[in-house]
Structures are given as C-alpha cells and as structure tokens.
C-alpha positions in Angstrom: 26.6 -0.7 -8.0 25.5 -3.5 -6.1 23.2 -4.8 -3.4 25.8 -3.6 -0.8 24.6 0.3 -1.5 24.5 1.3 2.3 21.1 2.8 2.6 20.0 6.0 4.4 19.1 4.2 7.9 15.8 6.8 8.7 14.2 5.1 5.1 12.8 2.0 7.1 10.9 4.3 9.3 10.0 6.8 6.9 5.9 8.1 6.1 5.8 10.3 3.5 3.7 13.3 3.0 3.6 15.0 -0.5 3.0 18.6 -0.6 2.4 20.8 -3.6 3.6 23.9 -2.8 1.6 26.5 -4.0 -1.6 25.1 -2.4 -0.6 23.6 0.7 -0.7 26.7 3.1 -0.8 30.4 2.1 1.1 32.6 5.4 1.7 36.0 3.9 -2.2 36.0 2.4 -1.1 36.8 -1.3 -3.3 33.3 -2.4 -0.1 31.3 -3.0 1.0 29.0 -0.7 4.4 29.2 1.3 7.4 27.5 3.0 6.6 29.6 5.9 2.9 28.0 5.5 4.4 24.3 5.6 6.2 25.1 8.5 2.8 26.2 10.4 1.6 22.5 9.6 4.2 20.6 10.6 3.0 19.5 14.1 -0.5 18.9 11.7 1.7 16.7 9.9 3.5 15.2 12.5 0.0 14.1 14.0 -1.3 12.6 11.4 1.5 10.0 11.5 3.9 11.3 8.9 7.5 12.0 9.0 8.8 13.0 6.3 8.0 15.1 3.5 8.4 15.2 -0.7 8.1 18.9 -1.5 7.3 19.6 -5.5 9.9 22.3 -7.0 10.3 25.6 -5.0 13.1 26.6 -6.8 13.0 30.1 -9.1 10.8 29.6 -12.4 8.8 31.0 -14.7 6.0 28.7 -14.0 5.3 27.3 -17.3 5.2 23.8 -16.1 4.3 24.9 -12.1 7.7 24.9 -10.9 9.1 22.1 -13.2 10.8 24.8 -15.7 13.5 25.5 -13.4 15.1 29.2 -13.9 17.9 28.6 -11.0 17.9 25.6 -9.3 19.9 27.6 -5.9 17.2 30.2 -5.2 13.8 29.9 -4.3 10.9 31.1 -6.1 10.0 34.4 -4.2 5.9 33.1 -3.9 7.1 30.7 -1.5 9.5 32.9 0.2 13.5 32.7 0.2 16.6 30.7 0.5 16.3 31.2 4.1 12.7 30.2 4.6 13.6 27.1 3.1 16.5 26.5 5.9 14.1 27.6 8.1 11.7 24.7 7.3 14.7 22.2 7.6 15.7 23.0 10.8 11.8 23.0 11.9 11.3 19.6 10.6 14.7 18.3 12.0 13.5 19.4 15.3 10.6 17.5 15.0 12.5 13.8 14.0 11.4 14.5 10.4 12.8 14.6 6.9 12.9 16.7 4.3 12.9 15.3 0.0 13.1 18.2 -2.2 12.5 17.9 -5.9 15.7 17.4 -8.2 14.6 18.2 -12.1 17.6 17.1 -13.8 16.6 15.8 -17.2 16.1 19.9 -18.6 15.3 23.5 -17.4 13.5 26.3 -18.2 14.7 28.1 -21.6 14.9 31.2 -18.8 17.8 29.2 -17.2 21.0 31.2 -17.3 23.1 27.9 -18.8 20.5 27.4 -21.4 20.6 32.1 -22.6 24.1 31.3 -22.6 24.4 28.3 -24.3 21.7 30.0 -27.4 24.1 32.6 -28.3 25.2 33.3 -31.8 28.8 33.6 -31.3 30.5 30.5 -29.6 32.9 32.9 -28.0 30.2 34.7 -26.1 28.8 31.4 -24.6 29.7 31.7 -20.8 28.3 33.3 -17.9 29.6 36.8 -16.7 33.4 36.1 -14.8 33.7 33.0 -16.2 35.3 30.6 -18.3 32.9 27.7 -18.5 31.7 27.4 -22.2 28.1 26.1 -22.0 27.7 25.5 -25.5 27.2 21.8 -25.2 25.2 22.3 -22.1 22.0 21.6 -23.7 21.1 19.4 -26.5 22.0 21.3 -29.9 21.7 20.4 -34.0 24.4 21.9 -35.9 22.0 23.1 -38.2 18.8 25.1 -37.9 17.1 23.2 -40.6 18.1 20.1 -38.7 15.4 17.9 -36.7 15.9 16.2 -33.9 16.7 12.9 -34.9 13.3 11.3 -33.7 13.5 13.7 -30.6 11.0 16.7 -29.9 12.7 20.2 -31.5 12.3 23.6 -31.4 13.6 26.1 -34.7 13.4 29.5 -34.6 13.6 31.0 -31.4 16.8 31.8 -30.7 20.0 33.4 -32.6 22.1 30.1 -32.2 22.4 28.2 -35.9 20.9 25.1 -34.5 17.3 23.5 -33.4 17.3 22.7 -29.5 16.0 19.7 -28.0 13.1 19.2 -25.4 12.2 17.0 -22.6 8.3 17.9 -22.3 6.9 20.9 -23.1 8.4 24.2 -25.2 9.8 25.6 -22.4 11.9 22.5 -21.2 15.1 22.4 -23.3 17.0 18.6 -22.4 20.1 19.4 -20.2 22.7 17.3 -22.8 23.3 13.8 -20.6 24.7 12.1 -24.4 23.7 9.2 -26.7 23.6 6.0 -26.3 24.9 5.7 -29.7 25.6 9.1 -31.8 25.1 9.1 -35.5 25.7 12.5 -35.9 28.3 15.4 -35.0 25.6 17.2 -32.6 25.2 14.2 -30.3 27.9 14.0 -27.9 28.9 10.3 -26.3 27.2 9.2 -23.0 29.7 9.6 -19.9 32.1 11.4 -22.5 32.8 14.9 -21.4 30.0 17.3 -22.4 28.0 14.6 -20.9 30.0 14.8 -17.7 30.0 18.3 -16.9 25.9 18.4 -16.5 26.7 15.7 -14.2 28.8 17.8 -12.4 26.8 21.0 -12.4 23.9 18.8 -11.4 26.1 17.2 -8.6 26.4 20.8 -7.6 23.2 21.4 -7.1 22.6 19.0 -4.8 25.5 19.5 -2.8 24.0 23.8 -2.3 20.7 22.2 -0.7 22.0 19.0 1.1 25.0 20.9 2.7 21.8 23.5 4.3 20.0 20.8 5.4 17.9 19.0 2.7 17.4 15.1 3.4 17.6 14.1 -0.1 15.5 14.1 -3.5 12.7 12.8 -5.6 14.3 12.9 -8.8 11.8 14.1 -11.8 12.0 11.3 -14.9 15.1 10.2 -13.7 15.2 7.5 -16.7 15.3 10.2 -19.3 18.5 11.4 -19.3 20.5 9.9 -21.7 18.7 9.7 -25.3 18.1 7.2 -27.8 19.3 4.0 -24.6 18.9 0.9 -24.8 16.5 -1.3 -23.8 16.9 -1.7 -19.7 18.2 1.8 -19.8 22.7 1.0 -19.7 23.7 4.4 -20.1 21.1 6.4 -18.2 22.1 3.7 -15.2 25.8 4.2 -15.6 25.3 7.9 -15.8 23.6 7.8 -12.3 26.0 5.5 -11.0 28.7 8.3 -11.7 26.7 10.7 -9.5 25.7 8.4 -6.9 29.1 7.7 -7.0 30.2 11.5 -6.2 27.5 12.1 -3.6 26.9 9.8 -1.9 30.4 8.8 0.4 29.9 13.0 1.1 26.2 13.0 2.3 25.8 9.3 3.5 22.2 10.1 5.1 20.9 11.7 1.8 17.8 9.5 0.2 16.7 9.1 -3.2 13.8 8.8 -4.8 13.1 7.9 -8.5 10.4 8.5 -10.9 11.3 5.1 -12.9 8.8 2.8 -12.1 11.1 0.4 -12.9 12.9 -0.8 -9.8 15.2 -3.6 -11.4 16.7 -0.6 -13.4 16.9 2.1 -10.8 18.2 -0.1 -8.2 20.8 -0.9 -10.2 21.3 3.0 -11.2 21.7 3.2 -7.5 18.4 5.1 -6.3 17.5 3.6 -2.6 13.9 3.6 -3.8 11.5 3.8 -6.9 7.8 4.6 -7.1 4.7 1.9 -8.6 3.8 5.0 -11.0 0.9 5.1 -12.3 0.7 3.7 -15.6 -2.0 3.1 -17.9 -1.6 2.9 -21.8 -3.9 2.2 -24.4 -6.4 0.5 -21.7 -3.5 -1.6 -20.1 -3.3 -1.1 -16.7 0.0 -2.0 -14.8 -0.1 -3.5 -11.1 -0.9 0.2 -9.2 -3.9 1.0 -11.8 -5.4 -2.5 -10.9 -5.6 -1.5 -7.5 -6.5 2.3 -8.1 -7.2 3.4 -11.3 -8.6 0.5 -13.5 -10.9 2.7 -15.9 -10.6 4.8 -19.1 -12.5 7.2 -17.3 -10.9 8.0 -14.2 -14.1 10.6 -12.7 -16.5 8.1 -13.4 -17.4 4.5 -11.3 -19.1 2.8 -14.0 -16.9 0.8 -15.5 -14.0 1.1 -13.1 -12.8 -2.4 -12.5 -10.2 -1.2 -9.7 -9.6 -3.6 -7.1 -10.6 -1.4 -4.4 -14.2 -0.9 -6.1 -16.8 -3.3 -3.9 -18.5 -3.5 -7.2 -15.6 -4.8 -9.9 -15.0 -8.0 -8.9 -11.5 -8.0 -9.9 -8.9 -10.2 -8.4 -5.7 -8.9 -6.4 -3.7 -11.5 -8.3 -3.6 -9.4 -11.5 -2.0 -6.5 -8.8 0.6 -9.4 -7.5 1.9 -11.0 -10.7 3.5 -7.4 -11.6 4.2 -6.6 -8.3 5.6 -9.5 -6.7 8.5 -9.8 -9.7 9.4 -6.0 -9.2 9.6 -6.3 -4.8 12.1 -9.1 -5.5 13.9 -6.7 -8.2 13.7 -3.9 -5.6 14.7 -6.7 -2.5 17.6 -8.0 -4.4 19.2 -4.4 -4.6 18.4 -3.6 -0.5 16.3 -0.6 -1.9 12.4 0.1 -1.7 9.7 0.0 -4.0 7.0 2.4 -2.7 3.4 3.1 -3.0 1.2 6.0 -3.4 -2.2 6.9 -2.5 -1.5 9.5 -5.1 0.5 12.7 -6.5 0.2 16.1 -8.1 -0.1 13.8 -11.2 -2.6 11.9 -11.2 -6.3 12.9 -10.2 -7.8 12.3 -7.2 -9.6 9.0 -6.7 -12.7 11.0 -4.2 -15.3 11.0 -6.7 -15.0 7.4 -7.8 -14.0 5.5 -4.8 -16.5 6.1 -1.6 -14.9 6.5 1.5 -15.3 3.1 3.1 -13.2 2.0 -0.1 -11.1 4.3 0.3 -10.7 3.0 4.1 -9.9 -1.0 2.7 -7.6 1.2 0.1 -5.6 3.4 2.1 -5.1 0.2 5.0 -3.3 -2.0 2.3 -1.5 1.1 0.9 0.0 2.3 4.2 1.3 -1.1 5.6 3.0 -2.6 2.2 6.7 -2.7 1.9 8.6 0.3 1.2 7.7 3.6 2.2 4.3 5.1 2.2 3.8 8.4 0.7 0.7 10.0 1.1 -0.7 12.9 -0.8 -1.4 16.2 1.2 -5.4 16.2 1.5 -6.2 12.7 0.6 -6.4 12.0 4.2 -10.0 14.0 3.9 -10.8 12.6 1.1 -10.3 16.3 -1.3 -12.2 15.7 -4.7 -10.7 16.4 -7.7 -12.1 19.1 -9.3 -12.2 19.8 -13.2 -10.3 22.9 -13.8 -8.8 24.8 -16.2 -5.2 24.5 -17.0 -2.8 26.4 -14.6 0.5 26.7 -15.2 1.0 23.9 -17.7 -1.3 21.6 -14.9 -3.9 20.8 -18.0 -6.1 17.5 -16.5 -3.5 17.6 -13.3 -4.7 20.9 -12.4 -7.7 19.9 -10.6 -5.4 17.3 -8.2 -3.6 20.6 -7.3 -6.4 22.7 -5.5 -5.5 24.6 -2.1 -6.5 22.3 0.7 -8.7 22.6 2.6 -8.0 23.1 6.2 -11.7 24.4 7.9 -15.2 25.5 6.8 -14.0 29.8 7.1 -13.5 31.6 4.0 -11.0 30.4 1.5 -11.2 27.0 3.6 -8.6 28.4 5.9 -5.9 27.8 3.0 -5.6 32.1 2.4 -7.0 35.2 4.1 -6.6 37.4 0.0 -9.3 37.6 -1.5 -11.2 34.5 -3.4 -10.0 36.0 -6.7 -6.3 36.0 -6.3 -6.0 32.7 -5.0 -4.1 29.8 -6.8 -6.7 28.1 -7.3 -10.4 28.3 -6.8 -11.2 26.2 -3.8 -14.2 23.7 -2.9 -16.8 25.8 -1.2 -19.9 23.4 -1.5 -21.3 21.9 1.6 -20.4 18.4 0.8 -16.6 19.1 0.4 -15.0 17.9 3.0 -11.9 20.0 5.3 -9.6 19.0 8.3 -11.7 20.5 10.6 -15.0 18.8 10.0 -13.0 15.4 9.5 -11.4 15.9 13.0 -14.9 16.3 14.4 -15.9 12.9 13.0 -14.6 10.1 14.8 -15.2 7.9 11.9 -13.4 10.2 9.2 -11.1 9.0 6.7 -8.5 11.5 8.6 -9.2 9.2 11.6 -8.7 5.9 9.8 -5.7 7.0 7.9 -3.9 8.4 11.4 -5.0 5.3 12.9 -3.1 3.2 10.5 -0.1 5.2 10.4 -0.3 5.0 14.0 0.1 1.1 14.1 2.4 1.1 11.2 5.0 3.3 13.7 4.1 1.1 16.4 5.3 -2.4 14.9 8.7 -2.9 13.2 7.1 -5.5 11.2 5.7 -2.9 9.5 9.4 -1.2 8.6 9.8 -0.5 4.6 12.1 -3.7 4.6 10.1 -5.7 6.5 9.2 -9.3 5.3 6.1 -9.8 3.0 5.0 -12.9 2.5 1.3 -13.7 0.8 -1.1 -15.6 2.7 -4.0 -15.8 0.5 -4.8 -14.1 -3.1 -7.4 -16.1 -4.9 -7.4 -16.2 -8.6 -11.6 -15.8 -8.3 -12.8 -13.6 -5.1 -11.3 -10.5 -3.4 -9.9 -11.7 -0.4 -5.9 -10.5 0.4 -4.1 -11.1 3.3 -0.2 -11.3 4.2 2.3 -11.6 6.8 4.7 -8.4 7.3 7.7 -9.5 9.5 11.3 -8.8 10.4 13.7 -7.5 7.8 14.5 -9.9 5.2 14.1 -11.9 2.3 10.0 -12.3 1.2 9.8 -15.5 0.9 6.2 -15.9 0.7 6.2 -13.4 -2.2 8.8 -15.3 -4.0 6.3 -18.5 -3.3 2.8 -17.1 -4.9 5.3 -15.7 -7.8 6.9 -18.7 -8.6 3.6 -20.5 -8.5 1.2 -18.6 -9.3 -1.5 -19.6 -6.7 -2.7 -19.2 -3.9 0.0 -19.8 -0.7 -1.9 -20.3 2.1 0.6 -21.2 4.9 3.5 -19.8 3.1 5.8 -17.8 5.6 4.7 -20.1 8.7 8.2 -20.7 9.5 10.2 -18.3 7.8 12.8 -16.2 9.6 12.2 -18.5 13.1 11.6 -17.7 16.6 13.6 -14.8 16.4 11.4 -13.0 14.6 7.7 -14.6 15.9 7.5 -11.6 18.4 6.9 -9.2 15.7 4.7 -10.3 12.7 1.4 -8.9 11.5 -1.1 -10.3 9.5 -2.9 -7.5 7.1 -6.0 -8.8 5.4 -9.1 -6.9 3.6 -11.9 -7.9 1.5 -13.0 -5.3 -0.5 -16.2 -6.8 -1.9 -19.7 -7.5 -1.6 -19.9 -10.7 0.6 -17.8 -12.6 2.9 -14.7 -14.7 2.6 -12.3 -15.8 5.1 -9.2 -17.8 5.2 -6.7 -19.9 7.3 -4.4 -18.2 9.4 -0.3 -19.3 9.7 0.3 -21.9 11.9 2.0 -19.0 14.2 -0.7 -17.1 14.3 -3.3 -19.8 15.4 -4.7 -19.7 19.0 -3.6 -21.8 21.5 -5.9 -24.5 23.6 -6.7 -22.0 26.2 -7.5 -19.4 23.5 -4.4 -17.2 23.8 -2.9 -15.7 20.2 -3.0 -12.5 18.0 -5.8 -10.3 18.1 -7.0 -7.5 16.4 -5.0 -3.8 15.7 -7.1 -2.3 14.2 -10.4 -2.8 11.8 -13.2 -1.9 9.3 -16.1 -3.5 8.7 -16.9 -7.3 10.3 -13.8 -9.1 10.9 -14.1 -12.1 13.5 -11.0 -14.9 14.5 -13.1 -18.2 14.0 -10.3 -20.5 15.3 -8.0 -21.5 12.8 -9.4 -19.2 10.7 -10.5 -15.6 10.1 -13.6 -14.3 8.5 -13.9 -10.9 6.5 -17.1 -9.4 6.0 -18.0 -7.0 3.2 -15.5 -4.1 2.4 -13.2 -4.6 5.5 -10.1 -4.3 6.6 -7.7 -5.8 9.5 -4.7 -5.6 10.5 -3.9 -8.7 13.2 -0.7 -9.0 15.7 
C-alpha cells in the first residue's frame, strides 16, 4: 500500500468525541449508561462542535477488562441495550451529518468467546461450533504441550482440558486470537499470512462487514500493532497482515475510516490505517512528543514537578514537542493519512487537577486546530477531574478517567435517576465539581472556549485535518508557538524547522501561492509567565492603510503591533 490509499472524504472535516459507554448517559435508570442515552445527547454533541463519534466496545462481554474481553463481537452487551439500539444510534447520527467509529478488538477475546470454548477442547474432533465444519483449533494461540511456556509470551496452564498452555494479549482473560510468527521456531507457531493466520483475518473481516453493512462509519482499532508475535523491528508482518484486510474491505465499504492505536504513523500508514493517534507514552521518565505537551511528570495528579508544556510554570520549550512531532506529520503526510491528537481517552487520567483551566484554555486551542483530526474526550470540555477510584472492571488507575459525566447539579449529576448505589460509578457530588449545566451558565467556561474553537475550526478549511502546517516561530528558550494552517498540501514549513532545527520565522510566506492566500490562519499561544511576541508572514502583514488579518478568536492579551504580534501571559489566538 501506497500514498494513493483513497481516503474516506468526511475525515478532513471530522471532530471527534470519545464516549465511554457505560458512563456517558444512563436512559433506562439501571446506573449503566446506554446507546439509547448517546442518542439523547446527540444534538448536545452536535453543539458543542463535534461530529463524529469513537464509541469504546459495546459489544457482549463479561466485563473483565470493561468491554475489551469481547464474548461476541455481533451482539451488543444487553447494559447498553440491543443490536437494534445500536442501528438506531446510526441512523440518529447520520441524520445529523455525523459519524459513527466503533471499537474493533482484534488482537484477542474474552476466554468466554465461543471460538476460544471451542478451540479449548480436549478432543480435536470436537473443536467446531454447533452445524458446522470450521475447526477452530488454531484459532487462538496454542503450545503443543501443557508444560510448554510461551516462548517469551504471557501463558496461561491449567485451565482448560486442551493439552496445551494458551497465549495472552493483556490480562487472564484475553487469550491472543493466532495472527502467526514472524519467524516460528516451533510446531505450535503457525507462519504469518499462512493459513491459520488467514482465517482470523477472515473471521475478523467478518466482523466488520456485520456492523459496517448496518451502518457503522468505521473503527478505532485496539493495539492494532500486536497482532503478529515475535515481528520485526518496524513491525513487516503485522503491516502486511493489515494490508490483506485493508485489502478485503476496503474496495466494499469505500467510506469506512480507520483508526489505529500504533502511535507509530510511518508504520501504520504503511499498514494502510487512514490515521494513527500521538498516544500517550511515557517510559521510565521519557516522555514522547504528546507527554511534553500534557503529561510531562511521574506524577500525573500532582503540579509540582510537572514540566508539561502547557504548565505557565515549567518553562519548557515547544521544540522538544516538534522534533518528535514534525518527523512523524511528514511520516503520516507522505502516506495521505492523519496523525491525530487527543485531549485525552479512557486511558489516560484526566489532566483537571493539575492543569488550571486557563491552561487548559491555551491547551485545548493548540489541540483542536493541529492537523489531523481532533478527538476530544466526553467531559473534558467541563473540565471533569479525575477521581481516584477503585478498580472497576479491570479499569485499575484508568478507572477514575471513566466516571459518569456529569450533565447538571440534580441527583446523580443528571447521568442516572437509580439509586446512588447502583450506579457505575460513584459520581462527583462536591460543590466545586463542575457539570454542563453550570458551565453553560458561565460565559467564560472551558465548555464555552472549547465550542468556540471548534466553532472556527468548522468555519475555515484551513483548518481541514490535511491542511498545511507550517511553523512560524518555536524558540529553543521561551514558550512562544505559533504556525500557519493553510490549504491541503505539503507542510513545508514543518519540513523547514525539522530539517533545521531552529526557529523559522517567515517560513511558509509563499508557499502554496495566491491560490491559497484567501484561506490561511495563524494559531499562536504563549503559555507562560510573561510576554513574547513575534513577526508575522509577510502575507499576513497589514497594509499601509491598516487593512489585514485580525483576530478569531482569543485568551488572554493578544495585540497586532504592526509587523508583529504580541502574546501576553497564558494566551491563546487564533488570526485570519
């Protein structure tokens, strides 16, 4: 697969809005959240500026791993309703002009899956499914010996009557569905692409042909780089293996998007994913490019410490952010695809204890107006805290980025009408925790800000997920960031500041020509302490009698000195 992948065309327009099912919206009042809940906030949604949503697994499961332990990837899980609720939410958001992501877990199931009870048998004869002929004894990943380990790969012994240890993908529960080796040493592992390998990639095919053919819009694909064990560095066979379904599905559903959990775009672009998440990575103290702007700190509830760019206090740098990001938007460019950014997920924890809200203002502006497409996480628009919970349903530290959100100050915040008890999850009730209702009523909110940026991100095609970015200024030593977003193309200002490693300045001035000078924006912030300012693009530069770009939109103290424009402490522009 090349560059000329034909991408879904609705992806340049496309704001995402994750929601986590079980704590979204609760319509039947049993304290779980529902699909016919979702479908009572779409138009909340559709408000806020989003239009399109990622929904976390609905599908039937046991819940081990909240919805990630798939039992039957055709049904839905009867908390959130039924196979027709979920059609029903389609066709509500189609109405609407929005899209619908579900969430594909390929790399394993739960050990409740009916391929995986059929697959543990003793007797290799008895290794099918009722009224057929399909032997799934290879479905999964099996040793041919129950002393056996795994080869260097998670195990489980012991628990079922097959002669043979099965492998795992994450927790107990989650036996690998058997993708191949890169290179098998043994008789258990089967080849990469040979045929055990191919028919999960047909059963998996089949899966997502049952929910695009009733009106899904495409998937976020769960560790989509784990499916073929023991690859290679750069990931050959897991790439080739996705080529093969991409190859399958895609001339039959054209429109259908997806989404990877890779984080590394110059491999799933190649694989053949239209676009690829900045995940959020830190190991050992090492943060990649998204923890520099977010989530610079060891200890992620507390501000001391926290050398995120985004703090006024850390005095960090964007370059640090740019000389990771820059090479992986050119990856991502080269490939026509996206690489997108998050404000967060059901993974990481929310960023509303450390971060104040004006932060979270300069924050949210630069994460909603990059390249690719923004997906923003369902209560982050009021700033929901992150709240230290036990585990639920395998959620362990996640669990407390998972809480029911909070819609008003009523009982239950207006997420349930069962009692407290049997909800979810406990919600906020303290005074200072903030709902939509109360954020709607203050016309300074972070809801406000967040809408109002989405709203001028709709409102200029320079601001498509393929538009142009080009770095105007990034100082090695201060916390100024601006840069042009433009017509679709090439960045060549990115490809500038990374080849050179400095500041650009004027970089972009030119680029693309008067074809495109009609619809360019300048984004710039200053997250810290005092001011900075810096020289605008020659196309952007007022004329004698005072005529050029003004300002979009704004936080904090941002003035157009001539040539030039100044940022005051912890603010935020967007210029067109």
């Amino acid at each position: 697969m090349t560059g000329a992948i034909r991408r879904p065309a609705w992806l340049e327009r496309a704001r995402f809005y994750e929601i986590y099912p079980q704590s979204f919206a609760d319509a039947n009042g049993d304290g779980i959240g529902d699909l016919p809940g979702i479908i009572r906030h779409l138009d909340y949604i559709e408000d806020l500026g989003c239009n399109a949503l990622w929904i976390n697994p609905c599908y039937d499961s046991p819940f081990k791993d909240a919805g990630y332990d798939v039992r039957d990837y055709t049904r839905v899980a009867e908390r959130y309703g039924a196979n027709d609720d979920l059609v029903a939410l389609f066709d509500a958001a189609h109405r609407r002009g929005m899209h619908v992501l579900l969430d594909l877990v390929p790399g394993h199931t739960s050990e409740e899956h009916a391929w995986f009870r059929a697959g543990a048998r003793a007797d290799p004869a008895d290794r099918h499914l009722p009224g057929t002929a399909e032997d799934f004894s290879e479905r999964y990943i099996w040793t041919d010996c129950w002393i056996s380990g795994g080869d260097g790969l998670p195990f489980v012994g012991g628990e079922e009557e097959r002669d043979g240890t099965y492998i795992l993908n994450f927790f107990k529960c989650q036996p690998a569905l058997n993708y191949g080796f890169a290179h098998p040493k043994h008789a258990w592992q089967k080849r990469a692409l040979g045929p055990e390998a191919l028919a999960t990639c047909d059963a998996m095919l089949d899966v997502m042909r049952f929910w695009l053919s009733r009106g899904a819009d495409g998937f976020r694909v769960d560790m989509a780089d784990s499916l073929v064990k023991h690859d290679d560095g750069g990931k050959p066979y897991t790439i080739r293996t996705w080529q093969y379904m991409f190859s399958k599905i895609r001339p039959e559903f054209p429109e259908a998007a997806f989404v990877s959990e890779w984080g590394r775009p110059g491999e799933s672009m190649q694989a053949g994913f239209d676009m690829d998440f900045y995940l959020d990575w830190r190991w050992d103290g090492w943060p990649n490019g998204y923890n520099i702007l977010l989530r610079n700190t060891d200890t992620p509830l507390v501000r001391e410490g926290d050398a995120s760019y985004f703090n006024a206090d850390s005095e960090t740098s964007i370059k640090g952010f740019l000389d990771q990001y820059l090479m992986q938007l050119r990856d991502t460019e080269r490939f026509g695809g996206y690489f997108d950014l998050i404000t967060g997920n059901h993974d990481t924890l929310r960023v509303g204890q450390r971060l104040t809200a004006r932060e979270l203002k300069v924050a949210y502006g630069m994460l909603l107006t990059m390249p690719g497409c923004p997906f923003l996480y369902y209560g982050d628009e009021i700033c929901m805290p992150y709240r230290p919970l036990p585990t639920k349903e395998g959620g362990y530290v996640r669990t407390g980025s998972r809480t029911p959100m909070q819609w008003d100050d009523t009982p239950n915040r207006g997420f349930s009408a069962a009692p407290a008890g049997r909800l979810y999850l406990p919600v906020g009730e303290d005074g200072g925790s903030p709902d939509v209702a109360g954020e709607k009523r203050d016309a300074d909110s972070l809801y406000h800000w967040v809408r109002a940026v989405l709203g001028v991100r709709a409102g200029r095609r320079a601001l498509d997920a393929g538009g142009r970015f080009d770095v105007i200024a990034a100082p090695e030593h201060g916390r100024l960031f601006a840069y042009e977003r433009g017509a679709k193309g090439r960045s060549d200002g990115a490809a500038a500041y990374g080849d050179s490693g400095v500041e650009v300045g004027d970089a972009g001035a030119g680029a693309g020509g008067p074809a495109d000078a009609g619809d360019r924006v300048i984004v710039a912030m200053n997250p810290g302490r005092g001011e900075e300012s810096f020289a605008l693009p020659q196309w952007a530069r007022r004329s004698a009698a005072g005529a050029g770009p003004g300002v979009l939109l704004s936080v904090g103290d941002v003035r157009i000195r001539g040539d030039a424009v100044a940022l005051g402490p912890q603010s935020f522009a967007v210029i067109g």
